[in-house]
Every structure is written in C-alpha cells, then in structure tokens.
C-alpha positions as CSV (number, residue, x, y, z in Angstrom):
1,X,90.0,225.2,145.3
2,X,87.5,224.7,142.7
3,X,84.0,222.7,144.0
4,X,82.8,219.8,143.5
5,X,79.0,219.1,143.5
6,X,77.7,216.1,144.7
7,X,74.8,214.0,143.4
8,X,72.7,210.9,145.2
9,X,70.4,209.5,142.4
10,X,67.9,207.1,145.2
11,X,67.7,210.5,147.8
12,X,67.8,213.0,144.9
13,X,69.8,215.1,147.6
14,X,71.6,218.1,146.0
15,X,75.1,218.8,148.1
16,X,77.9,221.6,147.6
17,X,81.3,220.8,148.8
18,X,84.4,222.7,148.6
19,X,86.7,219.6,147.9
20,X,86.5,216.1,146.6
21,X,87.3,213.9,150.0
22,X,84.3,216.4,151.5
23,X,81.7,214.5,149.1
24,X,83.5,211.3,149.5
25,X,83.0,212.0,153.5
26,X,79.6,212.9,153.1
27,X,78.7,209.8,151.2
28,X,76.4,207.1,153.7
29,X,79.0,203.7,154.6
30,X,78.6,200.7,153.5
31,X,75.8,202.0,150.7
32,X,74.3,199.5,148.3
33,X,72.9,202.1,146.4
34,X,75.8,203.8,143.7
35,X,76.1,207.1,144.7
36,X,77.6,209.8,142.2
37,X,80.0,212.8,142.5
38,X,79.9,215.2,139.9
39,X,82.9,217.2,139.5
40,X,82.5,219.9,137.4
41,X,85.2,221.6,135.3
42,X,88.6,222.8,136.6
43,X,92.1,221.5,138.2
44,X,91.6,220.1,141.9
45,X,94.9,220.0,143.6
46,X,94.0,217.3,146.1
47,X,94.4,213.5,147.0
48,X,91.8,211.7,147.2
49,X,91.5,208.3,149.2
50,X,88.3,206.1,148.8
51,X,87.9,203.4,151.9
52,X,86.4,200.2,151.6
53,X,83.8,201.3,154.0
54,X,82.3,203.9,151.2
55,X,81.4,201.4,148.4
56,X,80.0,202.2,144.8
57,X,81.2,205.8,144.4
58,X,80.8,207.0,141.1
59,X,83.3,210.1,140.0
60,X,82.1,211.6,137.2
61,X,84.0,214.9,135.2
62,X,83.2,217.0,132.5
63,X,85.6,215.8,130.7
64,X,89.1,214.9,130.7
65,X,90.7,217.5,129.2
66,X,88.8,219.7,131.7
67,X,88.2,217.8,135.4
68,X,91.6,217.2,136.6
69,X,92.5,215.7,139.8
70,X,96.6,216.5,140.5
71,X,98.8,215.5,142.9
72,X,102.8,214.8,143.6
73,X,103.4,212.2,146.0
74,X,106.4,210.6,145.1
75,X,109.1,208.0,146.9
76,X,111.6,210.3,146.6
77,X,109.7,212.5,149.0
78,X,109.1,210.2,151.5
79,X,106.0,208.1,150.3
80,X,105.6,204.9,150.1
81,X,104.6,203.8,146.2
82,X,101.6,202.2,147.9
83,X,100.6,206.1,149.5
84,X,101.9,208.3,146.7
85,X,98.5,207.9,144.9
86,X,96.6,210.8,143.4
87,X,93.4,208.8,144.0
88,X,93.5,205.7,146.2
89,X,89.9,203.3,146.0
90,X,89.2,200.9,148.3
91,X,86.0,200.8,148.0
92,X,84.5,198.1,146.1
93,X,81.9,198.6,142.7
94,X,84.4,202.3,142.3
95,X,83.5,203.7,138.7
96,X,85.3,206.9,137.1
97,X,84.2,208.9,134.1
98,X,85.7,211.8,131.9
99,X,88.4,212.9,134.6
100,X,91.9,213.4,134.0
101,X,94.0,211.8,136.9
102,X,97.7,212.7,137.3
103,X,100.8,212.7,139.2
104,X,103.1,215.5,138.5
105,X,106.1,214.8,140.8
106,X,108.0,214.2,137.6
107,X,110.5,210.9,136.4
108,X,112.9,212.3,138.5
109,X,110.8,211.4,141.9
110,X,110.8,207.9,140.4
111,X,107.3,206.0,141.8
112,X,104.8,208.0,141.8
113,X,101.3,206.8,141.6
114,X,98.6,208.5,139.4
115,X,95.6,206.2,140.6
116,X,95.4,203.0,142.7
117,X,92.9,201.0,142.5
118,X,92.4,197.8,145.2
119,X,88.6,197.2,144.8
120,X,86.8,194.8,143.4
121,X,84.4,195.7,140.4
122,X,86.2,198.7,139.5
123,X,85.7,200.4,135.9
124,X,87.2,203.6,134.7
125,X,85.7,204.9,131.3
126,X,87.6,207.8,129.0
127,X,89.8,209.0,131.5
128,X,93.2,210.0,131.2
129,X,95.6,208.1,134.0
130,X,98.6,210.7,133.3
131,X,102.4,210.2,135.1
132,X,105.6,208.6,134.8
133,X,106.8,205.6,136.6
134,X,104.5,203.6,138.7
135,X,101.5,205.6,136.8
136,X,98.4,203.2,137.5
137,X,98.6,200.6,140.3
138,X,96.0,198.2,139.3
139,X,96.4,196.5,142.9
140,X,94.3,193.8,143.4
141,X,90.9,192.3,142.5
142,X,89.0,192.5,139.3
143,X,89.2,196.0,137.4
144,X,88.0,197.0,133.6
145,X,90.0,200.0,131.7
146,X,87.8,201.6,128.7
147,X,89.2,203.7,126.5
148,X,91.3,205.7,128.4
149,X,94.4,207.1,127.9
150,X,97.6,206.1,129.8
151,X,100.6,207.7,130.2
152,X,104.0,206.8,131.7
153,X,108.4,205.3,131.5
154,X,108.8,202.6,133.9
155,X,106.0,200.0,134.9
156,X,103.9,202.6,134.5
157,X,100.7,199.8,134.3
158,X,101.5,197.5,137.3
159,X,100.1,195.4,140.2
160,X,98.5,192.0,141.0
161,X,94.6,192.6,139.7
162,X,92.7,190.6,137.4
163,X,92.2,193.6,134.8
164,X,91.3,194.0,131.0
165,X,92.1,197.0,129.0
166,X,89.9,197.3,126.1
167,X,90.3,200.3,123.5
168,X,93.0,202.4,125.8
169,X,96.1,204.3,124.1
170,X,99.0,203.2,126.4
171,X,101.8,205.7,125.6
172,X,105.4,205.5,126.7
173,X,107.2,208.6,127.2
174,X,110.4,209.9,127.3
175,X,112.8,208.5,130.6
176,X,115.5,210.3,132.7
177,X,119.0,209.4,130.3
178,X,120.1,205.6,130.9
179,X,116.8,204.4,131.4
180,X,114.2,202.3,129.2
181,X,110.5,202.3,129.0
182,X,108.6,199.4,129.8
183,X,104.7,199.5,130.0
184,X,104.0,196.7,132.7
185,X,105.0,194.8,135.8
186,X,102.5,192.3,137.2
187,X,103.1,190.6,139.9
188,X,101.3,187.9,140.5
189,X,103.0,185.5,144.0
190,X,101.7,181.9,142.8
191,X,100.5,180.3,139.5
192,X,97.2,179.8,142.0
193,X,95.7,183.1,141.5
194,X,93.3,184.5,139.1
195,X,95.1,187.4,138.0
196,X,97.0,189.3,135.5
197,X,96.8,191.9,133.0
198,X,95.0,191.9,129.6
199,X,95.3,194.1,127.3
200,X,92.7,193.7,124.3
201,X,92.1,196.3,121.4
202,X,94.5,198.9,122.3
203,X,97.0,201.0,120.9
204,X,100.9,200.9,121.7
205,X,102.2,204.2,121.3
206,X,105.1,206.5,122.0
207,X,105.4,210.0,122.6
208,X,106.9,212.7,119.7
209,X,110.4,212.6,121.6
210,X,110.3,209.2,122.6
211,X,109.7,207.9,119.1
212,X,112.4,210.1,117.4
213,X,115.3,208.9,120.5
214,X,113.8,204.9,120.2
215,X,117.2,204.0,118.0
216,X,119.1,204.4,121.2
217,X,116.0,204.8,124.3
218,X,115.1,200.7,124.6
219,X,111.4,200.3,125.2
220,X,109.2,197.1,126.4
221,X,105.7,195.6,126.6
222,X,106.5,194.3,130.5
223,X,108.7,192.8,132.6
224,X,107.9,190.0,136.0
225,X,108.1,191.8,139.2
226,X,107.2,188.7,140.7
227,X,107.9,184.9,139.6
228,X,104.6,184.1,138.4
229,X,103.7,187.7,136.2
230,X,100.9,187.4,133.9
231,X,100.6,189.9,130.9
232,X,98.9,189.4,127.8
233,X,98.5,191.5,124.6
234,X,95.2,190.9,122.1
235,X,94.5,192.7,119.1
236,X,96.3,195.9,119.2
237,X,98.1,197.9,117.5
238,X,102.1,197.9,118.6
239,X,103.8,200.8,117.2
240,X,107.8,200.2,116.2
241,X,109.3,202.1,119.6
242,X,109.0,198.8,121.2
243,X,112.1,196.7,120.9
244,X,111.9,193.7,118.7
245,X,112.4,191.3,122.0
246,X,109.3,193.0,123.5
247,X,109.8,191.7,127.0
248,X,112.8,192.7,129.2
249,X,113.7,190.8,132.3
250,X,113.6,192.5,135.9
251,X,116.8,190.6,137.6
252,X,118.4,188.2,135.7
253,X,116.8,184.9,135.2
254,X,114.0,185.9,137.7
255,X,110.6,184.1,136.6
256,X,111.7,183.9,133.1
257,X,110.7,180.3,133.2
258,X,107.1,180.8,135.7
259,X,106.0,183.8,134.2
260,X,102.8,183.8,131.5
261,X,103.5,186.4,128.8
262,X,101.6,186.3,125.4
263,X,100.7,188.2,122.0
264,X,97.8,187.0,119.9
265,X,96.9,188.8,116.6
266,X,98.1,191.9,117.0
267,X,99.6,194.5,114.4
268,X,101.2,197.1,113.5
269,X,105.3,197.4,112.9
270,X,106.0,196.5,116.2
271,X,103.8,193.5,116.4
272,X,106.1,190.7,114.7
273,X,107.3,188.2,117.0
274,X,109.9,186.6,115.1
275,X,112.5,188.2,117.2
276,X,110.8,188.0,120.6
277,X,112.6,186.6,124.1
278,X,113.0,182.7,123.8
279,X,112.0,182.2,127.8
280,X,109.7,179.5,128.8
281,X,106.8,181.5,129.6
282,X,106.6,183.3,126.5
283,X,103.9,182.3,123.9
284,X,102.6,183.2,120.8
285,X,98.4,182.5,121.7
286,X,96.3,181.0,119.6
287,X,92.4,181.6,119.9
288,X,91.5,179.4,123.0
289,X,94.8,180.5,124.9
290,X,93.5,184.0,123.9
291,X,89.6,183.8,125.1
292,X,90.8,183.0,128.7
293,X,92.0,186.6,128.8
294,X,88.5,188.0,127.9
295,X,86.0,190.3,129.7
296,X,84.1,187.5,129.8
297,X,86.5,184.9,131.1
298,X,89.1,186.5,132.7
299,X,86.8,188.9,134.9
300,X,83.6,187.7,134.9
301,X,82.2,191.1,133.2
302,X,78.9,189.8,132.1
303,X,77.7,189.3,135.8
304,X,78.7,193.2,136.4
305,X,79.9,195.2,134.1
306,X,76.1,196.2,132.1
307,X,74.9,197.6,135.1
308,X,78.2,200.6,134.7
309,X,76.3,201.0,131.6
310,X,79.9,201.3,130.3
311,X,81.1,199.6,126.7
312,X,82.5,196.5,126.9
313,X,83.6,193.3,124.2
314,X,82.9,190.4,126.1
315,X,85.3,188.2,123.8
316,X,87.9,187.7,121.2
C-alpha cells in the first residue's frame, strides 16, 4: 500500500499514515478549520468513506495521472449503488485536487460508483472521476465540478444535487452490445427543490471506439430518473456521437411532461436542436432561462466558493 502523508495547515502537525481512511481517522470531528491530506504519487487500492462528522477535508494528489484512488464495488457483487463508491463524502465543505478516482469493476458489473458525493459545499478541481455506469453520484446538496475529466456509458453523471460543471470533458465510452450511452440521470422528487445539474463550458466527447460504432451505438445528453429531473447544457461543445434527439426517455412517458431539460448556445456538430425530443419540458434557453443555472444563481458560489481558492465563472 503506498502512504499517504497528512497535512494540518492551523497545528502545522506533520503525520505518516499507511492508508487514506487512517488520515481521514486521524482528522479532529466536527473541525472548522480545513484540514488537508496530501497524497503523494502512486495507485491506492482502497475505499475511502468520509462521515459528516469529519467536515472540510481537503484531498489533495500530485496529479491525476499519478495519485489514483481504485476500487470495484459493483451491484453485481452485492453492493448497493449507494455503497459501491470508490470515495463516499459526507462530510460537508469536502474539496479534492489532482487525484484520479476510479471504479474498475467494469460495464459488465453494471452500477458501480467512482465517487459519491452527499455534502454540502463540495468542489472537486482537475480530477479524473473514471468508470462506467453509475460513475459520479452527485447525491445531494450543492457541489461545483472544475475541470475534470469524466468518464462513463450509462448515467454515468447522476443524482439529486444542486451542481455546476464548468470546463469538465464528459466522455462517453463504449457499452456492453445492445446498450446506449447516456451522460445523465437526475432525479429530482418535486418541482420544490433547488436542484439539478448544470453543465456550463464543457466538452461532450466520445471515446476512439465509441465514436467510430456511434452509426449504430445510440448516445444521449440525459434521461429523468425521477418525474421532476433537471439537466441543463450551457456553452459547450457537443461532439456529433450524441443522437440528434439528444434526450432519451427512462420508461415510457415517465416525466416527459415535469421534467426541465435545456440547451443554450452551445456548439459543435452535435449541438443543433432542430431535431431534438418534442416533450413538454424540453426548451431551447434563452439568456435569463440560462443565468438561473449559474455558479452564481444556481449554487450560491460567491458566498463559498473563493475561499477553495478554485476557478470559478460566476455567470453566463
């Protein structure tokens, strides 16, 4: 097992600890104060859980091609999609850094979580969220993505949070045969709730294999897991893979008329919405539709988000 060195910046206390949960343990409850684990270079086969009683850890790698956390809970082998996580947070103010985070059980294991994140204040900066289906589970509360790199086939970006991607290259990759790719399933319960996914700035892209099979492998922007799902997609770049409908339904007519889907200026070959689904809750935005799906608006990220000293757009 590689090590992972720990780092307090108040206490300027130096630790060494053989694993990752070991510095997460040794990190003081209920802390005000962020406290920082520095994981140096290497592949740590380990899953990680984060409780809400250990607030405003920091996880900070060398790199993401180099600090890799790896695991391979999957359904199939008797998880829960909830408790196959790589890395589970909880704990609110969570902020990740240069790390790889991946779930290698494979598309055949079916969900199969990368990361899960159900903590409030939550930003993850050039990181690589790496798996198949069920690849980030942005749970609950209000999370910020910044350029990172996300990989997956089926709802491979999914959950009930209030989160904005900004600068991120979401790539589907090739499914088992007979299936289709589609990037998102939110699932918000009620049209009450604050949530949804925003995705602002990035790039839509498909792997080598994917891309050359896309004439006969179907691909999507999302789908609603729940009646009320909530997905919009600002200024990015949509690559041709996706299917000229964009959206696919999850069973039958569910939410097709509750849901919130939307596109506002984005580009590239797959962008044109001349040919997308007719439902109800479809939309083509226009500005002021648009800004409520901001950093700004959507997630309040001017009252939090400077002191992660992280880049952020706060509007259109």
């Amino acid at each position: 097992m590689m090590r992972a060195r720990f780092l307090q910046w108040l206490l300027m206390e130096r630790e060494i600890f053989s694993t990752i949960m070991d510095a997460i343990n040794f990190v003081p409850n209920n802390s005000f104060d962020r406290t920082i684990i520095y994981i140096r270079e290497g592949v740590y086969q380990e899953n990680v859980e984060i409780p809400s009683w250990k607030p405003n850890i920091v996880l900070l790698g060398d790199g993401r091609d180099v600090t890799v956390i790896s695991g391979n809970r999957s359904v199939v082998d008797g998880w829960t999609t909830f408790r196959s996580a790589t890395v589970a947070v909880s704990g609110e103010g969570f902020l990740a850094r240069d790390i790889t985070f991946e779930n290698t059980a494979g598309p055949e294991k079916h969900q199969a979580v990368a990361l899960r994140v159900n903590a409030d204040l939550s930003a993850v900066y050039r990181c690589t969220i790496n798996g198949y289906q069920d690849t980030l589970y942005v749970h609950s509360f209000r999370q910020f993505y910044r350029e990172c790199d996300i990989y997956g086939t089926i709802d491979y970006i999914f959950g009930n949070a209030a989160v904005v991607f900004q600068g991120c290259n979401i790539i589907s990759r090739m499914p088992m045969p007979g299936q289709f790719t589609v990037i998102t399933a939110q699932s918000r319960d009620t049209p009450d709730e604050d949530t949804g996914i925003s995705v602002q700035n990035c790039s839509i892209l498909a792997t080598d294999d994917l891309y050359s099979n896309s004439s006969t492998v179907k691909s999507y922007l999302g789908r609603p897991w729940r009646n009320f799902s909530r997905t919009v997609y600002l200024e990015s770049y949509i690559h041709d893979f996706i299917a000229a409908k964009g959206w696919t339904n999850w069973n039958g007519e569910q939410g097709l008329d509750t849901l919130y889907y939307g596109e506002y200026e984005n580009n590239g070959p797959g962008s044109r919405t001349d040919n997308r689904v007719s439902w109800p809750g479809y939309h083509v935005m226009d500005y002021e539709d648009a800004s409520n799906f901001t950093v700004s608006e959507f997630i309040s990220g001017e009252e939090w988000l400077d002191s992660t000293y992280f880049p952020y757009d706060d509007g259109i």
